[in-house]
PyMOL Python script that loads the backbone (N, CA, C, O; Angstrom):
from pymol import cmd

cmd.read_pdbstr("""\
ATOM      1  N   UNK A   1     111.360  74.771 138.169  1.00  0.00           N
ATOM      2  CA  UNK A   1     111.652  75.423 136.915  1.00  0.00           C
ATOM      3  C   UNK A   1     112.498  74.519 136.028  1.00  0.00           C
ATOM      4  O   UNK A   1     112.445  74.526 134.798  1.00  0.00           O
ATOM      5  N   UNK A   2     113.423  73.604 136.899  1.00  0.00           N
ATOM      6  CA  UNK A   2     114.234  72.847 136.023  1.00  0.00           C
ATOM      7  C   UNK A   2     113.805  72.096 135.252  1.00  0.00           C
ATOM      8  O   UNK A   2     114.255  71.985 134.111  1.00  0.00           O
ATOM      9  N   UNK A   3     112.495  71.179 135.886  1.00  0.00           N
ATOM     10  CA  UNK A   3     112.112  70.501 135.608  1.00  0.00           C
ATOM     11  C   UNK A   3     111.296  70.265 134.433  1.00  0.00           C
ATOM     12  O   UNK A   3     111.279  69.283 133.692  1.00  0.00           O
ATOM     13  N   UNK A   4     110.229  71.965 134.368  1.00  0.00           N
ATOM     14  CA  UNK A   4     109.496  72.006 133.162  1.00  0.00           C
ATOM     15  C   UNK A   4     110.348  72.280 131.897  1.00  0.00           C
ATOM     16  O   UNK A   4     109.992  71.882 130.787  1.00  0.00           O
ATOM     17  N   UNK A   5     111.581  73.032 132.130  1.00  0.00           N
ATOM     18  CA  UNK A   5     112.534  72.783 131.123  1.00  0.00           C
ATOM     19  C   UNK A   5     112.858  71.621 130.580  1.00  0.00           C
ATOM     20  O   UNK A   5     112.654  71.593 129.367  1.00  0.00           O
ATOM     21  N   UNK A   6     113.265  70.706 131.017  1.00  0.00           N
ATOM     22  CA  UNK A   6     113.389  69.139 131.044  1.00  0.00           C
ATOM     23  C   UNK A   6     112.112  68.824 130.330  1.00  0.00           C
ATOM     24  O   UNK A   6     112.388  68.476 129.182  1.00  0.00           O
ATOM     25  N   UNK A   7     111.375  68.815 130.458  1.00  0.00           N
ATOM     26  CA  UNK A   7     110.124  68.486 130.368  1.00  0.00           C
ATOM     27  C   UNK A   7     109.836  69.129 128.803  1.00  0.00           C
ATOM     28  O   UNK A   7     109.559  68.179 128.071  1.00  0.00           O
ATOM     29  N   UNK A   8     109.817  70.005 128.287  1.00  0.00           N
ATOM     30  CA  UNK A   8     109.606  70.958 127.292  1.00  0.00           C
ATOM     31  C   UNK A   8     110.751  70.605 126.462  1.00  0.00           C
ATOM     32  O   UNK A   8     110.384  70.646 125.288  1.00  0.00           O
ATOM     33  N   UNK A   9     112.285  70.194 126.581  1.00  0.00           N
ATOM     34  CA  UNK A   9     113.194  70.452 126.266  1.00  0.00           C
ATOM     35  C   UNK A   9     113.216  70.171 124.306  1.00  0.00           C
ATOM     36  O   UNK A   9     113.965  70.578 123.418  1.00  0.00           O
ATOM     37  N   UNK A  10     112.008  69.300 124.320  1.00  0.00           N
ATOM     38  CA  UNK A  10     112.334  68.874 123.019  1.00  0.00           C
ATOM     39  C   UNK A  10     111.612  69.977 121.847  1.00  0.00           C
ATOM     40  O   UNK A  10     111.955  70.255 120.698  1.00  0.00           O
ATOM     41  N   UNK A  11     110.456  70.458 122.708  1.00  0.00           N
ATOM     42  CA  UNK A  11     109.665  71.489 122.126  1.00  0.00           C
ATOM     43  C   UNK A  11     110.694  72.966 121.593  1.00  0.00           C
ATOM     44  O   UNK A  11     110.700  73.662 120.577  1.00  0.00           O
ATOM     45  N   UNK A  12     111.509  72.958 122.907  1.00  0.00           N
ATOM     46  CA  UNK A  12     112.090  74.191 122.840  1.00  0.00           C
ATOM     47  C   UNK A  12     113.572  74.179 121.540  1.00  0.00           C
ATOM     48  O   UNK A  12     114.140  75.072 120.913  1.00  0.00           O
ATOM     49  N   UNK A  13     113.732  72.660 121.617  1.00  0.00           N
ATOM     50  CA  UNK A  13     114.926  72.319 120.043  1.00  0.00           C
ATOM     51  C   UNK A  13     113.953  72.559 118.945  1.00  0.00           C
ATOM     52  O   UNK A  13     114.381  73.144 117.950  1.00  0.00           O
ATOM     53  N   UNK A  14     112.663  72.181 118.980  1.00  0.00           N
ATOM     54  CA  UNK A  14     111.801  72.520 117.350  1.00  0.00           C
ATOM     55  C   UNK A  14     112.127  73.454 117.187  1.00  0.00           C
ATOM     56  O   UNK A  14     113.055  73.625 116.396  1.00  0.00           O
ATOM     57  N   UNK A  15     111.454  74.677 117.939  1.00  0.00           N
ATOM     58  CA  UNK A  15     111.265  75.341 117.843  1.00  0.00           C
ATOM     59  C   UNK A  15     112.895  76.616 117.691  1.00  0.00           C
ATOM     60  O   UNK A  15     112.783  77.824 117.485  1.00  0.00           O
ATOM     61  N   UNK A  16     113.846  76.083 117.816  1.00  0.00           N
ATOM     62  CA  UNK A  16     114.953  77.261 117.684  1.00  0.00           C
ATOM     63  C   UNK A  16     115.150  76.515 116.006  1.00  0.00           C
ATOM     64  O   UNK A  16     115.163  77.230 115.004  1.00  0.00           O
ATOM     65  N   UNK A  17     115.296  74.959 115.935  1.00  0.00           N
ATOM     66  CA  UNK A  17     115.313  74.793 114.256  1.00  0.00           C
ATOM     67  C   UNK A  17     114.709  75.711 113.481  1.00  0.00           C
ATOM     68  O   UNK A  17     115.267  76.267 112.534  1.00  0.00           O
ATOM     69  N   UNK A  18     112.991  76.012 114.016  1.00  0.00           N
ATOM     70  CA  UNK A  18     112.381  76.693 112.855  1.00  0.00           C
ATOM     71  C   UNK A  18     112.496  77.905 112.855  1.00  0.00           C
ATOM     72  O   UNK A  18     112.048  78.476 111.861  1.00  0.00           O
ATOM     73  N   UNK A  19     113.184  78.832 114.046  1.00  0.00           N
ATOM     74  CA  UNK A  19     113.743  80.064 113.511  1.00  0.00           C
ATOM     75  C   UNK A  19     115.074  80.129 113.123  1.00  0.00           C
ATOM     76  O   UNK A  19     115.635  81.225 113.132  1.00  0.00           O
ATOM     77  N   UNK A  20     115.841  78.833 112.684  1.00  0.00           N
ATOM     78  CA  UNK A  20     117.342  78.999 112.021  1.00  0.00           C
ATOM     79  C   UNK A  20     116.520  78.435 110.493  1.00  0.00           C
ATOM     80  O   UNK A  20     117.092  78.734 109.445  1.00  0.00           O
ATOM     81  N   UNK A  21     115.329  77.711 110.413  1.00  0.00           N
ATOM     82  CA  UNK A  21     115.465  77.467 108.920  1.00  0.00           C
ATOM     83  C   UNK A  21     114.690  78.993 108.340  1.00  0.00           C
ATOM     84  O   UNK A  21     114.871  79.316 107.166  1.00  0.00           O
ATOM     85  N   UNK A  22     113.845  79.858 109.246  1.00  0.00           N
ATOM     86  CA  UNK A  22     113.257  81.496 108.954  1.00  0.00           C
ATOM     87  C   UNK A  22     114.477  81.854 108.348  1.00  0.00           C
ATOM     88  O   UNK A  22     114.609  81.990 107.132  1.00  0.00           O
ATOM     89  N   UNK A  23     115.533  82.035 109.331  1.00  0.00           N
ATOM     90  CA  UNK A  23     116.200  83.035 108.886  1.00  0.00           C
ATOM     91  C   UNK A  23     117.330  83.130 107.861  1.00  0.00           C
ATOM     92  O   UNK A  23     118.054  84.073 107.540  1.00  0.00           O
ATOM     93  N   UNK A  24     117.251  81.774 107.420  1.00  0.00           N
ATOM     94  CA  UNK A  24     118.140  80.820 106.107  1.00  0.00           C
ATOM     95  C   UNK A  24     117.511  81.071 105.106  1.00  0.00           C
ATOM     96  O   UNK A  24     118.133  81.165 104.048  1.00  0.00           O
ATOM     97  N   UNK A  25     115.978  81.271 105.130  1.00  0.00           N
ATOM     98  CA  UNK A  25     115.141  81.667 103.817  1.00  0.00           C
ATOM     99  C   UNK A  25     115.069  83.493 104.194  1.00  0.00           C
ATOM    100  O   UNK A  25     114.348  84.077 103.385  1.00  0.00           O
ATOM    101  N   UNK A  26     115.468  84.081 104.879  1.00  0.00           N
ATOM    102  CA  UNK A  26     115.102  85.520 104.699  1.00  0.00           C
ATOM    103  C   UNK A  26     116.670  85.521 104.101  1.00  0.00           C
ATOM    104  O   UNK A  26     116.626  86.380 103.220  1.00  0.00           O
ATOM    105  N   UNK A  27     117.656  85.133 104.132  1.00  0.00           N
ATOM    106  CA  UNK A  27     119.018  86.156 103.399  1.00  0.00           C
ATOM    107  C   UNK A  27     119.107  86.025 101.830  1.00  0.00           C
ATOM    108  O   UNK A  27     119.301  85.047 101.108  1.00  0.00           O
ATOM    109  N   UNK A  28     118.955  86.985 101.637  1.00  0.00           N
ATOM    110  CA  UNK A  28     118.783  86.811 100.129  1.00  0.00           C
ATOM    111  C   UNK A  28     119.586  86.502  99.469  1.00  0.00           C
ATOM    112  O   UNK A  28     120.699  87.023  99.548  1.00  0.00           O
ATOM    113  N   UNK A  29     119.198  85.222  98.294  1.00  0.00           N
ATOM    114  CA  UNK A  29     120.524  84.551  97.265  1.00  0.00           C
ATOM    115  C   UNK A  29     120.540  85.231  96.314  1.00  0.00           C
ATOM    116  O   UNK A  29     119.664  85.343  95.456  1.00  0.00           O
ATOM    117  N   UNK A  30     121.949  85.954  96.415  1.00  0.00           N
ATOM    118  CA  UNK A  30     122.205  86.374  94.313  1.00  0.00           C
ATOM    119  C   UNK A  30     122.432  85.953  93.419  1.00  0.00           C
ATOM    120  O   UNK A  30     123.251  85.106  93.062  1.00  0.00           O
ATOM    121  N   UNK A  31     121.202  86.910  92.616  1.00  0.00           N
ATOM    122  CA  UNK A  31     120.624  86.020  91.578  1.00  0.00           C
ATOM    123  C   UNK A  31     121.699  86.453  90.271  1.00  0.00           C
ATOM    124  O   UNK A  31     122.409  87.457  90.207  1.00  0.00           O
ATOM    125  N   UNK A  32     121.562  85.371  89.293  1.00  0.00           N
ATOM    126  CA  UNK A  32     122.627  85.935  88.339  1.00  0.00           C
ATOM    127  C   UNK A  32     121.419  87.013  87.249  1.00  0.00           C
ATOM    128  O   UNK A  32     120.495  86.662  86.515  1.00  0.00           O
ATOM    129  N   UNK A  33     122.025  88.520  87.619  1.00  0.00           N
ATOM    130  CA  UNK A  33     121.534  89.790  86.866  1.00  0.00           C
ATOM    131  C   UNK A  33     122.188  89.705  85.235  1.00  0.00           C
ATOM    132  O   UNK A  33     121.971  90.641  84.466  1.00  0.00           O
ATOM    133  N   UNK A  34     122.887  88.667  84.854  1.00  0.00           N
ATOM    134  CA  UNK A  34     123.426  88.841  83.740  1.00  0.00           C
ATOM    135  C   UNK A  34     122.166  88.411  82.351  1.00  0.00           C
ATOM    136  O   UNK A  34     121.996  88.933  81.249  1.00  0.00           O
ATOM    137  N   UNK A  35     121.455  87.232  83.048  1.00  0.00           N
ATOM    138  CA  UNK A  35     120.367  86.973  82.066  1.00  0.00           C
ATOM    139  C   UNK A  35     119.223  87.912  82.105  1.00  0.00           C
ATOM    140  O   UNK A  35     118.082  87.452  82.159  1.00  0.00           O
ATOM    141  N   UNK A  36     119.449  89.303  82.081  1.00  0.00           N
ATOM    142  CA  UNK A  36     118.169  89.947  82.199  1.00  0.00           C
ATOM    143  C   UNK A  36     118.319  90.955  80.573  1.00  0.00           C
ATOM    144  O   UNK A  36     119.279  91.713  80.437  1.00  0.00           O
ATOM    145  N   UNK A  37     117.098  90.790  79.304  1.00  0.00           N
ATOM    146  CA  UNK A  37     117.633  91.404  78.362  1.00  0.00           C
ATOM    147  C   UNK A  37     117.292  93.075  78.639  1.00  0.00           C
ATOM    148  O   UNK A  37     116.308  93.584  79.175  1.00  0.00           O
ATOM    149  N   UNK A  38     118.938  93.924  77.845  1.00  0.00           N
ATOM    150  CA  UNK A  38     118.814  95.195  77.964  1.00  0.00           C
ATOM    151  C   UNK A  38     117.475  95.584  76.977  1.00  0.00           C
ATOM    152  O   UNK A  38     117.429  95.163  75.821  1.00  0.00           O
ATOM    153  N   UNK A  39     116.406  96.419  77.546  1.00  0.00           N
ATOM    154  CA  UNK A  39     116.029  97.342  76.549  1.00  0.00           C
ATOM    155  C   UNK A  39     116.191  98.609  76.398  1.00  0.00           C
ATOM    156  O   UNK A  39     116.527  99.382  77.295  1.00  0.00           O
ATOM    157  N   UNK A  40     115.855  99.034  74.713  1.00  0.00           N
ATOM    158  CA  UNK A  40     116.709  99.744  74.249  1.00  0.00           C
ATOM    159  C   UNK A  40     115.646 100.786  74.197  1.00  0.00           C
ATOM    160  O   UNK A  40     114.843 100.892  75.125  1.00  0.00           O
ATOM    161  N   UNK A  41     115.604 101.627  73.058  1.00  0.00           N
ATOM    162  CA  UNK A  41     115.124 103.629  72.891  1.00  0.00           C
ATOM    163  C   UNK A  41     113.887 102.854  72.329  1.00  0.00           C
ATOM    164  O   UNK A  41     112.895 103.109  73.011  1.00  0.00           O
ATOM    165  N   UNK A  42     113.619 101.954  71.261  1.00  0.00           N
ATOM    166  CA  UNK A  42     112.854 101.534  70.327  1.00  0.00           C
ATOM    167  C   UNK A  42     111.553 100.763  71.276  1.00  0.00           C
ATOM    168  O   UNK A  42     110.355 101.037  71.189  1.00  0.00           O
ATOM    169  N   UNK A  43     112.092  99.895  72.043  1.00  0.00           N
ATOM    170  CA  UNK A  43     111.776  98.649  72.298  1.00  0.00           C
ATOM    171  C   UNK A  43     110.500  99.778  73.685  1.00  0.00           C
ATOM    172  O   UNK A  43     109.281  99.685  73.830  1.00  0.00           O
ATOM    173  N   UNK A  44     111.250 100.461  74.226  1.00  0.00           N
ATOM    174  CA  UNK A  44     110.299 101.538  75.279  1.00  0.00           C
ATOM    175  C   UNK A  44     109.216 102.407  74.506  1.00  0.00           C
ATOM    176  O   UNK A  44     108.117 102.762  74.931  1.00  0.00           O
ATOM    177  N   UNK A  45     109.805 102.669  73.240  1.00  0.00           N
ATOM    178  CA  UNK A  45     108.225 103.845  72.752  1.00  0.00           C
ATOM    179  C   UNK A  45     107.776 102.711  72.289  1.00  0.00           C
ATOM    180  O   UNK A  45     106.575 102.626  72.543  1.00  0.00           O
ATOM    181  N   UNK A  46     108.255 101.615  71.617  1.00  0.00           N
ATOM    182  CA  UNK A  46     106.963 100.595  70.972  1.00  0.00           C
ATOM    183  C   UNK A  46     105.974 100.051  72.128  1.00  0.00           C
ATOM    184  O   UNK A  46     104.873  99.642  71.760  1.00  0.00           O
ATOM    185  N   UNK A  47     106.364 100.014  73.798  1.00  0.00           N
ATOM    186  CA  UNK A  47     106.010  99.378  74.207  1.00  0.00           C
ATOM    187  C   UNK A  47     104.245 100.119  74.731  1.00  0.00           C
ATOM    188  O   UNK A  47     103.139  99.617  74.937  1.00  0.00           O
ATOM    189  N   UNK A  48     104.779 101.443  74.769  1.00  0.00           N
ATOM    190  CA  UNK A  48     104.394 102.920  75.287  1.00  0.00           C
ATOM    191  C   UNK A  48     103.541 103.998  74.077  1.00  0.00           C
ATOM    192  O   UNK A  48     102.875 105.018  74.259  1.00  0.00           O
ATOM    193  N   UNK A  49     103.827 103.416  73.093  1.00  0.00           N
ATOM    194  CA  UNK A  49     103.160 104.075  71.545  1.00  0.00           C
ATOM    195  C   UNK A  49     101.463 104.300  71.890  1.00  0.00           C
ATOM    196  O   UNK A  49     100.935 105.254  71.318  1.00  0.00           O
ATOM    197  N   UNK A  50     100.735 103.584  72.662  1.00  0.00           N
ATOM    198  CA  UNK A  50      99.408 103.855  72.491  1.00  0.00           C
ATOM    199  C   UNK A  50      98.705 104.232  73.477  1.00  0.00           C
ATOM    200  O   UNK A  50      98.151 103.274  74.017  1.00  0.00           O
ATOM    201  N   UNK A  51      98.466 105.317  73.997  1.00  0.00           N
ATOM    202  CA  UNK A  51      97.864 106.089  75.215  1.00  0.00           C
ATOM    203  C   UNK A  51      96.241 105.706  75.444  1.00  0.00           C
ATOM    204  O   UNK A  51      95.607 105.842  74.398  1.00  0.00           O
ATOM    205  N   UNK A  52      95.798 105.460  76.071  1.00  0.00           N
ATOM    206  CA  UNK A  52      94.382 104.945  76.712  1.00  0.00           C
ATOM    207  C   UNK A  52      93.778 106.299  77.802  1.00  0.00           C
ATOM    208  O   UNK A  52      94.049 106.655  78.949  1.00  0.00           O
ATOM    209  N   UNK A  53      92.990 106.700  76.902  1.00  0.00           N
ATOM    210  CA  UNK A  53      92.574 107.829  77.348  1.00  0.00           C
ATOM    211  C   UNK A  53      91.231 107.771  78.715  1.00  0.00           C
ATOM    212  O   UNK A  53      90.667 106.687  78.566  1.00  0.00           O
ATOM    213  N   UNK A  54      90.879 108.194  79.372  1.00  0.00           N
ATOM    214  CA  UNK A  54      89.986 107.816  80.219  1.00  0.00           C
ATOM    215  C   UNK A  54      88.130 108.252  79.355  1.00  0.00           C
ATOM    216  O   UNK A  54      87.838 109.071  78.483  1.00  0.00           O
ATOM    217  N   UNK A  55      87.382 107.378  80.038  1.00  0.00           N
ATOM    218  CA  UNK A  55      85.812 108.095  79.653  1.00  0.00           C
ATOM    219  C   UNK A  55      85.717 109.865  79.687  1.00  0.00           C
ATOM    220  O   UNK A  55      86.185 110.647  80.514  1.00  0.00           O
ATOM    221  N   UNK A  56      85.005 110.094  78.578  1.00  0.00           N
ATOM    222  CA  UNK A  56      84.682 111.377  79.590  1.00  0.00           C
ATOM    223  C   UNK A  56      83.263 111.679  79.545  1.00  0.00           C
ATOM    224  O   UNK A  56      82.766 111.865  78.434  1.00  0.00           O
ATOM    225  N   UNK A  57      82.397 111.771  80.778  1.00  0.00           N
ATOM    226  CA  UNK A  57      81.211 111.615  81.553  1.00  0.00           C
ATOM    227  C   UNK A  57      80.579 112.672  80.771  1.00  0.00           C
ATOM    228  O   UNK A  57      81.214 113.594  80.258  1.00  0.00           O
ATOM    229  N   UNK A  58      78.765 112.453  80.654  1.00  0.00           N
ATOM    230  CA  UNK A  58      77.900 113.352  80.239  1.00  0.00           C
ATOM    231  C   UNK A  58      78.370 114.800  81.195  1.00  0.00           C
ATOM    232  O   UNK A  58      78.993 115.778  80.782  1.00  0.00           O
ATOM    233  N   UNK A  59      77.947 114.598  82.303  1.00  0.00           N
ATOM    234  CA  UNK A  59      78.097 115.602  83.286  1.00  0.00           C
ATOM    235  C   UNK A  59      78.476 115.175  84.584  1.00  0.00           C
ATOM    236  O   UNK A  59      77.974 114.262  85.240  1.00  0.00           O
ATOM    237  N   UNK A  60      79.521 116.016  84.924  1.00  0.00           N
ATOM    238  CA  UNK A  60      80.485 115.738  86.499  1.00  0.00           C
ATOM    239  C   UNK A  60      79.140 116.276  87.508  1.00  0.00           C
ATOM    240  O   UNK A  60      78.282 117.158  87.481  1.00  0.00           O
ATOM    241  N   UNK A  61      79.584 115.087  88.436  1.00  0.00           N
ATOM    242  CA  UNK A  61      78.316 115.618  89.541  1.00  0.00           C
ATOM    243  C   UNK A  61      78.980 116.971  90.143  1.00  0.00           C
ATOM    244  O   UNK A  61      80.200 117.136  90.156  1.00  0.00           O
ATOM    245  N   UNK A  62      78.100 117.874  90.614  1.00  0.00           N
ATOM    246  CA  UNK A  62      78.427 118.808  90.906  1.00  0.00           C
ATOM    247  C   UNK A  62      78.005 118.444  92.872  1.00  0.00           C
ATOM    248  O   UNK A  62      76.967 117.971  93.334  1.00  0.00           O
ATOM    249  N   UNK A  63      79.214 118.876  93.576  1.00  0.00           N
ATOM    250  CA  UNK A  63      79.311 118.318  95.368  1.00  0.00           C
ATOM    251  C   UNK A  63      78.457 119.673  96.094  1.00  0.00           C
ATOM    252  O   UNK A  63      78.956 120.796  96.177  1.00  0.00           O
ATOM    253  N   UNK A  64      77.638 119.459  96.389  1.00  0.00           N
ATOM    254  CA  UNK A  64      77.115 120.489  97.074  1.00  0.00           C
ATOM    255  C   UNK A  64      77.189 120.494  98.899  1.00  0.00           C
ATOM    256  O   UNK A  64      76.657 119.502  99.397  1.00  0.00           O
ATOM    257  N   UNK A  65      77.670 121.302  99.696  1.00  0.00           N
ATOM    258  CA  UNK A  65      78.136 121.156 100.704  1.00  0.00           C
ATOM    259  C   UNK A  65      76.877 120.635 101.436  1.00  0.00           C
ATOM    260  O   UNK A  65      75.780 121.007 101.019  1.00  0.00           O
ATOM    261  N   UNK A  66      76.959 119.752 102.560  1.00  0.00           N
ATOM    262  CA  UNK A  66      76.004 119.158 103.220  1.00  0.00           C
ATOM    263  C   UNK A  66      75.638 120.214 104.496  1.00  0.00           C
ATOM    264  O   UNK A  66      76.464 120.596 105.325  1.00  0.00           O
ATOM    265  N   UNK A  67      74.240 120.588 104.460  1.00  0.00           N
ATOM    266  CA  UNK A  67      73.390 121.421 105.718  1.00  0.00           C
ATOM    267  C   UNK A  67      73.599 120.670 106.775  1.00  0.00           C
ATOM    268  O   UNK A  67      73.286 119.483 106.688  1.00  0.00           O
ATOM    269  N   UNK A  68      74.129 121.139 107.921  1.00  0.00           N
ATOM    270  CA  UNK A  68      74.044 120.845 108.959  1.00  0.00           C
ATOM    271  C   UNK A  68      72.635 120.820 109.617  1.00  0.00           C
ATOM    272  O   UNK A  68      72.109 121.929 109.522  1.00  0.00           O
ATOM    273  N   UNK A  69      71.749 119.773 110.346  1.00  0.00           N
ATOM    274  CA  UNK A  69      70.597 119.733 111.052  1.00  0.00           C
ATOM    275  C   UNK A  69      70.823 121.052 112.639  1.00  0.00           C
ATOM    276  O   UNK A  69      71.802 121.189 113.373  1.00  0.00           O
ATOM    277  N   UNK A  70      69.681 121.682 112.651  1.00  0.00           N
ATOM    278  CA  UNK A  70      69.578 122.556 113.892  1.00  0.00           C
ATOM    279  C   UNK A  70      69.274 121.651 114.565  1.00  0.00           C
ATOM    280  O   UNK A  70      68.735 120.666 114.059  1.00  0.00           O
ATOM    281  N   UNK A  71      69.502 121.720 115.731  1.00  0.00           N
ATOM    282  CA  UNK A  71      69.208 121.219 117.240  1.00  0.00           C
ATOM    283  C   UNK A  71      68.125 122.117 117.865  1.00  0.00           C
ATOM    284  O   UNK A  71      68.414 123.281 118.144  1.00  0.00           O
ATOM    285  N   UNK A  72      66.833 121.610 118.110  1.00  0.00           N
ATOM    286  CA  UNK A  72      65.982 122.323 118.376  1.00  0.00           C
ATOM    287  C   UNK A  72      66.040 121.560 119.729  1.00  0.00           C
ATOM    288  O   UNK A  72      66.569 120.458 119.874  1.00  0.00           O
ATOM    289  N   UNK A  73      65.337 122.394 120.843  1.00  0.00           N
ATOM    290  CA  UNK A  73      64.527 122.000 122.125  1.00  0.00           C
ATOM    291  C   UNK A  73      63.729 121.506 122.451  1.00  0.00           C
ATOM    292  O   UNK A  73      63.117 122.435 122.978  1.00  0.00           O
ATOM    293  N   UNK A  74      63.107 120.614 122.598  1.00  0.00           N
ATOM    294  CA  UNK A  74      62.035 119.900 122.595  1.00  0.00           C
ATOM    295  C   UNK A  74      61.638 120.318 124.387  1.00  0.00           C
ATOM    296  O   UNK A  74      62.099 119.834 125.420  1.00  0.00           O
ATOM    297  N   UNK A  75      60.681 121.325 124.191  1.00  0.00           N
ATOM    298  CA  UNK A  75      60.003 122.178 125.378  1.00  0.00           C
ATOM    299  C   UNK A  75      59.497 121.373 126.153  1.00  0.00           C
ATOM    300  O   UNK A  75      59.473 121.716 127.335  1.00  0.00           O
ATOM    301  N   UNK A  76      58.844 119.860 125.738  1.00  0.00           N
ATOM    302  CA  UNK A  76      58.702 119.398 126.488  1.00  0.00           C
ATOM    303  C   UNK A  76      59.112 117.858 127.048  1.00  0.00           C
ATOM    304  O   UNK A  76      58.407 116.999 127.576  1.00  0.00           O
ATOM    305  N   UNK A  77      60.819 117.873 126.649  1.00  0.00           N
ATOM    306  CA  UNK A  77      61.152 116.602 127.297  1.00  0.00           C
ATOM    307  C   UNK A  77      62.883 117.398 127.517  1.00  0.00           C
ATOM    308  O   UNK A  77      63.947 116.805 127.697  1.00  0.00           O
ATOM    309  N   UNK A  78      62.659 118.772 127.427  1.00  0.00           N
ATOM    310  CA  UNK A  78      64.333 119.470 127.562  1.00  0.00           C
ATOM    311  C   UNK A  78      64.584 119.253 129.157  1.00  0.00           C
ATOM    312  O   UNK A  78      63.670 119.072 129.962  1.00  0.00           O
ATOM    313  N   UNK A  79      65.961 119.300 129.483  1.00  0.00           N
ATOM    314  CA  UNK A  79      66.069 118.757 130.608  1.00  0.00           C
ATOM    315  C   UNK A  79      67.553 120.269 131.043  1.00  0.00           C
ATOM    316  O   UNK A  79      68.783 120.298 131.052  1.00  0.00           O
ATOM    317  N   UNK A  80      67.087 120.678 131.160  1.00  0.00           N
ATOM    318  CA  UNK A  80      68.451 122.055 131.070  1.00  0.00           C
ATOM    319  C   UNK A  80      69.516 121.784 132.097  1.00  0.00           C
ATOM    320  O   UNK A  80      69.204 121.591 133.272  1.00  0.00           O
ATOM    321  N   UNK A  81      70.960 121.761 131.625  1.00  0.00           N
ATOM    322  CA  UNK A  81      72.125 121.359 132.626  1.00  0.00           C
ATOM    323  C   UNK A  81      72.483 122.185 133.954  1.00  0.00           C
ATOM    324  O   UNK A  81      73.275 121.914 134.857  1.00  0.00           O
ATOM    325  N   UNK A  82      71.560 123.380 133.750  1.00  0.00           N
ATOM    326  CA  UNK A  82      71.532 124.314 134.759  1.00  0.00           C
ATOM    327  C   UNK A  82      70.590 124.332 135.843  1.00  0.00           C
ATOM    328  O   UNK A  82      69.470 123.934 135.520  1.00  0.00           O
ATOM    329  N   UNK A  83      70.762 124.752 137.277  1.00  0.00           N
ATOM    330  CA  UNK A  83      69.816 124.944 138.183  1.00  0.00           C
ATOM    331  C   UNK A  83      68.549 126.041 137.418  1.00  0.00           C
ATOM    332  O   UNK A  83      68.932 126.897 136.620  1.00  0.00           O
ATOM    333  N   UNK A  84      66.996 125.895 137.772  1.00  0.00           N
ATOM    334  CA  UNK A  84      66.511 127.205 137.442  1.00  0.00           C
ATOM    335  C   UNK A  84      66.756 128.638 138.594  1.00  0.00           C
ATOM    336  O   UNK A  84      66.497 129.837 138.493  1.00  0.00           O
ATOM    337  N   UNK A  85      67.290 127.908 139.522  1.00  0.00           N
ATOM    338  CA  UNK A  85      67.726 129.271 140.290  1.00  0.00           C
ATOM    339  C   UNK A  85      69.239 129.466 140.939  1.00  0.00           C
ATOM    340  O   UNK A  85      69.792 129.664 142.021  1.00  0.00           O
ATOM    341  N   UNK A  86      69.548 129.257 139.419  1.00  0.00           N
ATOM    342  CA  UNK A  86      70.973 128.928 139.915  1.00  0.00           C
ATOM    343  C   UNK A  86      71.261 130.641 139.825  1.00  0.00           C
ATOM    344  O   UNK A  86      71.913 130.823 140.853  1.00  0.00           O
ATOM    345  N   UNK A  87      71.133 131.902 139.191  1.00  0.00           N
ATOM    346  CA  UNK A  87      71.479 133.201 139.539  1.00  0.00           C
ATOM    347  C   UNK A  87      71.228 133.744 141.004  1.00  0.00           C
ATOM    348  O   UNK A  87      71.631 134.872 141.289  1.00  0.00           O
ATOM    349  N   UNK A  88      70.616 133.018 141.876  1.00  0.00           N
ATOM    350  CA  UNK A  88      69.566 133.457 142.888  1.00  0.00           C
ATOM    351  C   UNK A  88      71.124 132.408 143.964  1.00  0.00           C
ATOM    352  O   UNK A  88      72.092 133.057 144.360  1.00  0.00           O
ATOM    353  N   UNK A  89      71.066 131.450 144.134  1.00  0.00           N
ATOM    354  CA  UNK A  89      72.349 130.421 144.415  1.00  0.00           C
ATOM    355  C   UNK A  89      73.727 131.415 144.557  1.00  0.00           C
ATOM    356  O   UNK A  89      74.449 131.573 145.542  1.00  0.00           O
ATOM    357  N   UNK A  90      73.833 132.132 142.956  1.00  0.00           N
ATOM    358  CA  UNK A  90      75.392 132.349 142.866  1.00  0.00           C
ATOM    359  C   UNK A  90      75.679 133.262 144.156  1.00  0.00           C
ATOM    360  O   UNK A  90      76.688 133.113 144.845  1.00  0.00           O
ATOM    361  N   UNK A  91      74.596 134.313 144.436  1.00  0.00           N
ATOM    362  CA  UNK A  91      74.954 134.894 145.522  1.00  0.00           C
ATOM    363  C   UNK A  91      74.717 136.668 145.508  1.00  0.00           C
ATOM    364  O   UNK A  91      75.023 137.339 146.493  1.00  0.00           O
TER     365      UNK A  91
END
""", "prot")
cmd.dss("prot")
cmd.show_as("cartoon", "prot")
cmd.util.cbc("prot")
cmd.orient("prot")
C-alpha cells in the first residue's frame, strides 16, 4: 500500500492543487454595487409602456377525451389463466 502511494504521490499533489484552485474560484468576490444606475418611476413605465398582446386563433381545438380500445377474446388463440375444471378441483 505504501508503495503505490509513493508511486502515485505526485498524481495525488495535482490533484489536491486542483481542488484548492475549485474552491478559490467558488468564494465569491465583492463586487463594487455602487456602479449600478438607480432606476427611477419614469425610467420603469417607459421601459414597460407597450404590452404585446398574444395571437388570437381562428378556432381553439376543442380536446375530446380519448376511447379506450375493448379487449376482445380471440376464441381461437385465448389461452384462459384458469383450469377448465378447476370448480370440479376446488372440492
Amino acid at each position: 500500500m505504501k508503495t503505490t502511494k509513493k508511486s502515485h504521490e505526485r498524481q495525488i499533489q495535482n490533484f489536491k492543487q486542483k481542488l484548492a484552485l475549485q474552491e478559490q474560484e467558488l468564494v465569491p468576490k465583492e463586487e463594487n454595487t455602487s456602479t449600478l444606475a438607480v432606476s427611477d418611476e419614469k425610467d420603469i413605465e417607459g421601459a414597460f409602456s407597450t404590452v404585446i398582446q398574444g395571437k388570437r386563433r381562428a378556432s381553439l381545438p376543442t380536446e375530446e377525451p380519448k376511447k379506450k380500445k375493448k379487449r376482445e377474446k380471440d376464441s381461437e388463440h385465448y389461452i384462459p389463466h384458469t383450469a377448465p375444471d378447476r370448480h370440479t378441483e376446488e372440492g
